[in-house]
Structures are given as structure tokens and as C-alpha cells.
C-alpha positions in Angstrom: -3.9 -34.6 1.4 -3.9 -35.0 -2.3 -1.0 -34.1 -4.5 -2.7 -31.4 -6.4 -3.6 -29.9 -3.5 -0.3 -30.3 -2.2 1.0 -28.7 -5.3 -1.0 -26.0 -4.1 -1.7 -25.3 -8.4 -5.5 -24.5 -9.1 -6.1 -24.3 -12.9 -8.2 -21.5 -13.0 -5.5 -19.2 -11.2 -3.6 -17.3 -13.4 -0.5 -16.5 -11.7 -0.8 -19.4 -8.9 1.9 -22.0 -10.6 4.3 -18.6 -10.1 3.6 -18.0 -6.2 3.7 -22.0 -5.2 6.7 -22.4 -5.6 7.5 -21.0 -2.6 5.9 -23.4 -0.4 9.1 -24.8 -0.4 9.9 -23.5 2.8 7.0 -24.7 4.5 5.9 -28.7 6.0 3.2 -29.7 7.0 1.9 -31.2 9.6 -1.7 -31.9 12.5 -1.3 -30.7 15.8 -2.1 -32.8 18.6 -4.8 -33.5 20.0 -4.3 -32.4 22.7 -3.0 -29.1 22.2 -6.1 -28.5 20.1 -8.7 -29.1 22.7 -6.5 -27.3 25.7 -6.6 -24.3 23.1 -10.2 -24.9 22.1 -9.0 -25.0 18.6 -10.3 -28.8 18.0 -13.7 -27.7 16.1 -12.3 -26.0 13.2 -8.2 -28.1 12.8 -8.8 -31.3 13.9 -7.1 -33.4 11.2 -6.1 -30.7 9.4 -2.4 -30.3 9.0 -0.9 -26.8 9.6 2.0 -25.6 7.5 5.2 -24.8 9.2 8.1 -22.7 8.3 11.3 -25.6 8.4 13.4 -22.8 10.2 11.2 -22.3 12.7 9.9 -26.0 13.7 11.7 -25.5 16.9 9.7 -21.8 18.0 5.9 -22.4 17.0 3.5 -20.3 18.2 -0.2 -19.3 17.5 1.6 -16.0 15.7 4.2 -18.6 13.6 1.1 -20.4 12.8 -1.4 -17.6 11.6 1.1 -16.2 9.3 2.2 -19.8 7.7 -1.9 -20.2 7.5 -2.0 -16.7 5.4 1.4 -17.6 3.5 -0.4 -20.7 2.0 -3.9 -18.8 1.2 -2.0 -15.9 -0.6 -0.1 -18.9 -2.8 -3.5 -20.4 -3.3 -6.6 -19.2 -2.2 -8.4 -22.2 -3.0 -6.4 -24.6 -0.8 -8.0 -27.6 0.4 -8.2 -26.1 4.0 -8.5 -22.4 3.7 -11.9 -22.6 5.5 -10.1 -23.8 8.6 -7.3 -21.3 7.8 -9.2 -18.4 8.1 -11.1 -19.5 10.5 -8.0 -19.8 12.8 -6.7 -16.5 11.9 -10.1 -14.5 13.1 -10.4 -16.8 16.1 -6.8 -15.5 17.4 -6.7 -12.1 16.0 -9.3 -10.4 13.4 -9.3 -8.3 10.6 -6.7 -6.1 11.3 -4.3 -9.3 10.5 -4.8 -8.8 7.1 -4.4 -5.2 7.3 -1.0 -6.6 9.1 -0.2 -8.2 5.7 -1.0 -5.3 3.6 2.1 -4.0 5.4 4.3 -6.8 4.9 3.4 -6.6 1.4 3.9 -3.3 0.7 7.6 -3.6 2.4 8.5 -6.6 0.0 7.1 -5.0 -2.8 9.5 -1.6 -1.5 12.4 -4.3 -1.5 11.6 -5.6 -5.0 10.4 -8.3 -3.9 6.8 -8.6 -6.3 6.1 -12.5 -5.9 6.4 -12.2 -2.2 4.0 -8.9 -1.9 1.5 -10.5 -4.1 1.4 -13.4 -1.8 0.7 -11.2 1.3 -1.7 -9.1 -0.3 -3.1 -12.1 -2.0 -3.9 -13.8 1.8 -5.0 -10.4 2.9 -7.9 -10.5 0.4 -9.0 -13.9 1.7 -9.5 -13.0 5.5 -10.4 -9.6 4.6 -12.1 -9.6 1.3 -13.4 -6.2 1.8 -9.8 -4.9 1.7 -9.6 -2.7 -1.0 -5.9 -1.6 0.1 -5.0 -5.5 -0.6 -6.9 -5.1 -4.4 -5.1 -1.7 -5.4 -1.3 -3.1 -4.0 -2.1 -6.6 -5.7 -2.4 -5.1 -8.8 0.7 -2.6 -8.0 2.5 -5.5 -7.2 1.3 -7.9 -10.3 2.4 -4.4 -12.5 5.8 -4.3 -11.0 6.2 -7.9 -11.6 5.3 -8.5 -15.0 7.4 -4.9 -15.6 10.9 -7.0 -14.9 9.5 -10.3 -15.8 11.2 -12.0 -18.6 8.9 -15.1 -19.5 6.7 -14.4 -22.4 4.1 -16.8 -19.8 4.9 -15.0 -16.5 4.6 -11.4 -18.1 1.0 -12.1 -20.1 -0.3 -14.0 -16.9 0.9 -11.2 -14.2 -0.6 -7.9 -16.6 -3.6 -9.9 -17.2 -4.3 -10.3 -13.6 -2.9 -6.8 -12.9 -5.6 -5.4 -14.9 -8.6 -6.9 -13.3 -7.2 -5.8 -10.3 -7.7 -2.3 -11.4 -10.9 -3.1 -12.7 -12.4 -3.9 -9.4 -10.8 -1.6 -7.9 -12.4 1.1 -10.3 -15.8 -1.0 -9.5 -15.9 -1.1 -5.9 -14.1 2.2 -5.5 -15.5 4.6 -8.4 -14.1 7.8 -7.0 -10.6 6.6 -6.3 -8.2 8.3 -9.2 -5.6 6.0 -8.7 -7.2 2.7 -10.0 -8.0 4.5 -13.2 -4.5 5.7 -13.2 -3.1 2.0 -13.4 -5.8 0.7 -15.2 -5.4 2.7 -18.4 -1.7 1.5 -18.6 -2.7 -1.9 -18.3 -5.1 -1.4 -21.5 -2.3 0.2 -23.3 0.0 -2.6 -22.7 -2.5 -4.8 -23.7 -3.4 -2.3 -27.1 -6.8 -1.7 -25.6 -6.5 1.8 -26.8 -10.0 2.9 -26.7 -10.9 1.6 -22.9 -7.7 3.3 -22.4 -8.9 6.8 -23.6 -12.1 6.1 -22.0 -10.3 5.0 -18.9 -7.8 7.7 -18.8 -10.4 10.6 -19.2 -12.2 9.8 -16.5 -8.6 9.7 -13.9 -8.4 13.3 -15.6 -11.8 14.3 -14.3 -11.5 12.5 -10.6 -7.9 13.4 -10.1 -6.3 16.2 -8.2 -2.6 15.3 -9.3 -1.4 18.1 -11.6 1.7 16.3 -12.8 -0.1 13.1 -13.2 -2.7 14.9 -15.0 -0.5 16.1 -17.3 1.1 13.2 -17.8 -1.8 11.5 -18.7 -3.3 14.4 -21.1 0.2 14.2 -23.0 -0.9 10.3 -23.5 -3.9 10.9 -24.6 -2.8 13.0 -27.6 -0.9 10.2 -28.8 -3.6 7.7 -28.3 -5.4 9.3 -31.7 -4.2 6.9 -34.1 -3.6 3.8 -32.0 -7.2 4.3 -30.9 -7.9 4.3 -35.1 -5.9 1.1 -35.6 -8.1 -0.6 -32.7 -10.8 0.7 -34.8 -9.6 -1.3 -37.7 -9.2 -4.9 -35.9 -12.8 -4.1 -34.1 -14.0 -3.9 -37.9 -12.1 -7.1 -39.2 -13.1 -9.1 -36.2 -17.1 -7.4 -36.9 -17.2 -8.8 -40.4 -16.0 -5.8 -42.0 -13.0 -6.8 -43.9 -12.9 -4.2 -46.5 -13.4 -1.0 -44.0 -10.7 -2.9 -41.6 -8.2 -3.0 -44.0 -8.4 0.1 -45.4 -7.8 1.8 -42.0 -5.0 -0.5 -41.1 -3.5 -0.3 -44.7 -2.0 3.2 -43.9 0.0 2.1 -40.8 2.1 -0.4 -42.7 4.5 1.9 -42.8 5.9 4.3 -39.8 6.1 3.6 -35.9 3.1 1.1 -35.9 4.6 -0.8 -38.5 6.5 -3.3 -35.9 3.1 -4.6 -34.1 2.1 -7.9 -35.1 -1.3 -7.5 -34.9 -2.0 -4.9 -37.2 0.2 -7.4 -39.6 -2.1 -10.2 -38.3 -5.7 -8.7 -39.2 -4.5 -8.0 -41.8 -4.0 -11.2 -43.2 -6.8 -12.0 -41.6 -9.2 -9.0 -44.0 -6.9 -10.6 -46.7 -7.8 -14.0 -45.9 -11.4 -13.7 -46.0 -11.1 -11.5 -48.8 -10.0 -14.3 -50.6 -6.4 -13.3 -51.0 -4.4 -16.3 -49.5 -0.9 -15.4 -50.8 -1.1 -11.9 -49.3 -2.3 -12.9 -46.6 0.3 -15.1 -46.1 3.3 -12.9 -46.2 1.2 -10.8 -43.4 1.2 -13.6 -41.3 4.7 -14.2 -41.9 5.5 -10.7 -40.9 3.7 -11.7 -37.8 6.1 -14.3 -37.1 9.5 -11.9 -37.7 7.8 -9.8 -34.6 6.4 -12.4 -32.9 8.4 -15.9 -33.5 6.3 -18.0 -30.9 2.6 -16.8 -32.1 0.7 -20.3 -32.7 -2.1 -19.0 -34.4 0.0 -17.3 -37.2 1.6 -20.7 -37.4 -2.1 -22.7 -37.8 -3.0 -19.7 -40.3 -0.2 -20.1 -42.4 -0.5 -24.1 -42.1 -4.1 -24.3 -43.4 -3.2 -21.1 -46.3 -0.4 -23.5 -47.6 -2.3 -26.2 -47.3 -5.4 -24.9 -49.1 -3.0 -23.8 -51.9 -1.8 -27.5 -52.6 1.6 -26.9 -51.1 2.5 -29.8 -48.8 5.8 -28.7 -48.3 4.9 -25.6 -46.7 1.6 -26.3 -44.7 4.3 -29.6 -43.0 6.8 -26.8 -42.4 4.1 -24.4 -40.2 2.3 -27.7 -38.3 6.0 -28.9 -37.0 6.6 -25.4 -35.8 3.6 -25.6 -34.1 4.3 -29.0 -32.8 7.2 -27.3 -31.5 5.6 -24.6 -29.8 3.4 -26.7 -28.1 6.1 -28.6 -26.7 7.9 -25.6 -25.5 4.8 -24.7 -23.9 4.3 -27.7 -22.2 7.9 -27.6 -21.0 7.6 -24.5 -19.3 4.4 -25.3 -17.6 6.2 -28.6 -16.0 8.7 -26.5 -14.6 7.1 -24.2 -13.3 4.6 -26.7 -11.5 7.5 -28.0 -9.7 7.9 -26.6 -6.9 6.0 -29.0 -3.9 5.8 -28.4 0.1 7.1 -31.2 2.0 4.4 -33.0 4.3 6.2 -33.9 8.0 6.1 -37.5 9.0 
């Protein structure tokens, strides 16, 4: 088996690198020949090594083995074997095993436990993929998570993939009141105010929560000039600088005044307006509210540059040398966790 495999870290998943880790407890290793073709298992884990929980090498059984099989899959459901995983699971129970692990998940997630619910409903998904209770506690879990998460990485990864959760939720389930529920706080916490109007009215009209309708209406009074600032970056990003900047203009002072993006489109309106120095100090307000935001930092690097000053356009590309490095630091670490293969 191949290390990256082994790492169990597939680039395309967002919040994998966070759930590996935990493979740790786990070897791996092929069951006998044997045993496979007394237990008619030879056609689908012949050469295929099985993993194993360390503290229970001395009790295996089909049951041990299913749920280390499922364990794996919810870390990464792109392992190398997770044909011959799943295809173990059905052959000695069925479906209802991941409805088994919806379970499990929901009592780790009740013990605080986020990582470890994700990963159970994570491997309920692949054996069940129909599972739409897996889908809604995924993203529960993944919003619980990134709620108590610390790591700038872990939080933007973990509400990222909470929110397509919802998203498919609300597509495969269009009556379900709930998934809109979730989903419009995930657009707020990512300043998607408009899809999270759009989102929230339509909870109001499925729901029959009073309080949570309530709730929700409250929010959506408030969302009247957050959903005007979106309006304003939708223009600067459109093209239309002057109109953008106009509309964001009268939020630089007040409660919006501490969000670094209205400060960052505008610099950008400035910028393409053709006024570099403004636009500087706006991206340098950025940077006060957001210390670590690289693209301020290349903005800044270029404006200084294209104004002849050296001094400062060096300054901006070390701190985003720096960055960079940070970055790259935090990814190592958190790749490495590895499962131990059994000699």
C-alpha cells in the first residue's frame, strides 16, 4: 500500500487531513487465506489488508472488522480499498449498518465529540449514500466543529463543508425546514447575506416552529443593510467601481466598520479607480482586522511597488513569504498523523 494512501489524505477533501489523524489507533493487516475462503470472503479481500483497532487485535470478529472498515471510509472516503470495504460491510450486514453509525454519531457528536461524529456519519454516507440522516448530522456535526475550532484552517475548511452539506440537503430534501434552517447561518457566517435572506424566507414558509420562526424573522430584519453592503462588493467585483463604492462608503463608520472586506473592496473600487494611496490605507485596515490575509499583502506589494517605493513593496512580499511558510507549516502538521501497517 502506498504512503499517500496510507496517509489516508486525499487533496480534494476538505476536512480529510483533520479526521486522519485518527487512524492512529488502527494497523493494518490481510487475513489469511484461509480464513477468507472458509468465510467465502476471498472474492472481494484477498490481498487486501483490513484495519484493526491495536486494543482489540486479541478479540477480532466480523463485527470488529466492519466497523474498523467504516472507521477508515468516514476518515477518507476515497481510500484505496473502500470498494472492498463496503462490499464486506453489505455482505455481513446491509444498510441498516450505516443507519447503525448514524447512531454512533449522533452520541459522539451529544458527547462533544464533532471529529469523531463526522467520521461516523462520514462512512454512513459511503455504504448508504441515500442517507439523508447521515447529510443533515454531517453538517450538524461540521457546524459544531468549526463553532469551537480555533485554527483559522480548521474553522474555514469545517463551515465550508458544513454548508454544502445543507445545500444537498435542501436539494435532495426540498420540503425539510431544517436544512434551510442551518444553511442560512452558514451563508451568514460566510457574509452571503443575500442567499441568506433568500434562504431563510423560504425555512419561514416550510417551517412549523414558531420560536424558530421568530427567531429567524428577527434576523431577517437585520439582514437589510448587510444584504446592501453584499450589494456593494457584487458591484465592485461586476465592474462597477463607482456605484460599489458609493454604497460601501457609508458603512465606514458604525458596526460594519470592523469587517475587512468591506475595507478590502474598497481599496479594491479605489484601486481601479486609479487611487493607489487610498487604496492602500484600505488594504492596510484590512490587515489590522485580518493580520494573516495574503491577498491584502500581494495588493499592497504591487500598490508600493507601482509607486516606486522599494522599501515598502520588500516589506509586504516578506510578509507574504511569511504567511506562506506559516501555511505550509500547519499543513505538515496536520498531515502527520499515519496508521501503522502490521508485519
Amino acid at each position: 500500500m502506498g504512503d499517500t494512501q496510507m496517509n489516508g489524505i486525499n487533496t480534494d477533501d476538505r476536512v480529510g487531513k483533520y479526521l486522519t489523524p485518527y487512524l492512529k489507533d488502527y494497523i493494518f493487516d490481510e487475513l489469511s487465506s484461509n480464513y477468507l475462503n472458509k468465510a467465502g470472503l476471498a472474492d472481494i479481500l484477498t490481498a487486501v489488508p483490513v484495519p484493526i483497532r491495536k486494543d482489540e487485535i486479541e478479540s477480532i470478529s466480523t463485527l470488529t472488522i466492519a466497523k474498523g472498515m467504516a472507521f477508515v471510509l468516514g476518515c477518507d472516503p476515497k481510500f484505496e480499498y473502500r470498494d472492498n470495504y463496503v462490499a464486506y460491510i453489505l455482505r455481513v450486514s446491509d444498510k441498516r449498518f450505516a443507519q447503525g453509525l448514524v447512531a454512533e454519531g449522533v452520541e459522539e457528536a451529544q458527547k462533544k465529540d464533532y471529529i469523531k461524529g463526522c467520521i461516523n456519519f462520514r462512512a454512513a454516507m459511503v455504504i448508504d449514500p441515500e442517507n439523508i440522516d447521515a447529510l443533515y448530522c454531517y453538517g450538524r456535526a461540521l457546524k459544531d466543529a468549526y463553532e469551537v475550532g480555533e485554527e483559522e484552517d480548521f474553522i474555514a475548511r469545517f463551515k465550508a463543508e458544513s454548508i454544502e452539506a445543507f445545500e444537498k440537503v435542501t436539494l435532495r430534501r426540498p420540503d425539510f425546514a431544517d436544512g434551510y434552517y442551518f444553511l442560512g447561518y452558514g451563508y451568514i457566517n460566510l457574509g452571503l447575506y443575500v442567499k441568506a435572506k433568500l434562504t431563510w424566507q423560504e425555512f419561514v414558509k416550510l417551517s412549523g416552529d414558531k420560536e424558530k420562526k421568530q427567531e429567524i424573522n428577527r434576523l431577517l430584519e437585520d439582514l437589510e443593510q448587510p444584504v446592501e453592503i453584499e450589494e456593494g462588493y457584487n458591484m465592485v467585483l461586476s465592474g462597477r467601481y463607482e456605484e460599489g463604492k458609493r454604497i460601501l462608503e457609508k458603512y465606514k463608520t458604525g458596526r460594519f466598520a470592523d469587517w475587512w472586506p468591506l475595507w478590502y473592496y474598497l481599496g479594491t473600487a479605489d484601486l481601479a479607480l486609479g487611487l493607489a494611496e487610498e487604496a492602500a490605507e484600505e488594504f492596510k485596515r484590512v490587515l489590522t482586522l485580518s493580520p494573516s490575509n495574503r491577498e491584502a499583502m500581494e495588493e499592497l506589494a504591487m500598490i508600493y511597488q507601482s509607486l516606486g517605493n522599494e522599501e515598502m513593496a520588500e516589506k509586504y512580499r516578506k510578509k507574504i513569504k511569511i504567511a506562506a511558510e506559516n501555511a505550509e507549516k500547519d499543513r505538515e502538521e496536520a498531515a502527520s498523523g499515519r496508521p501503522e501497517k502490521l508485519n
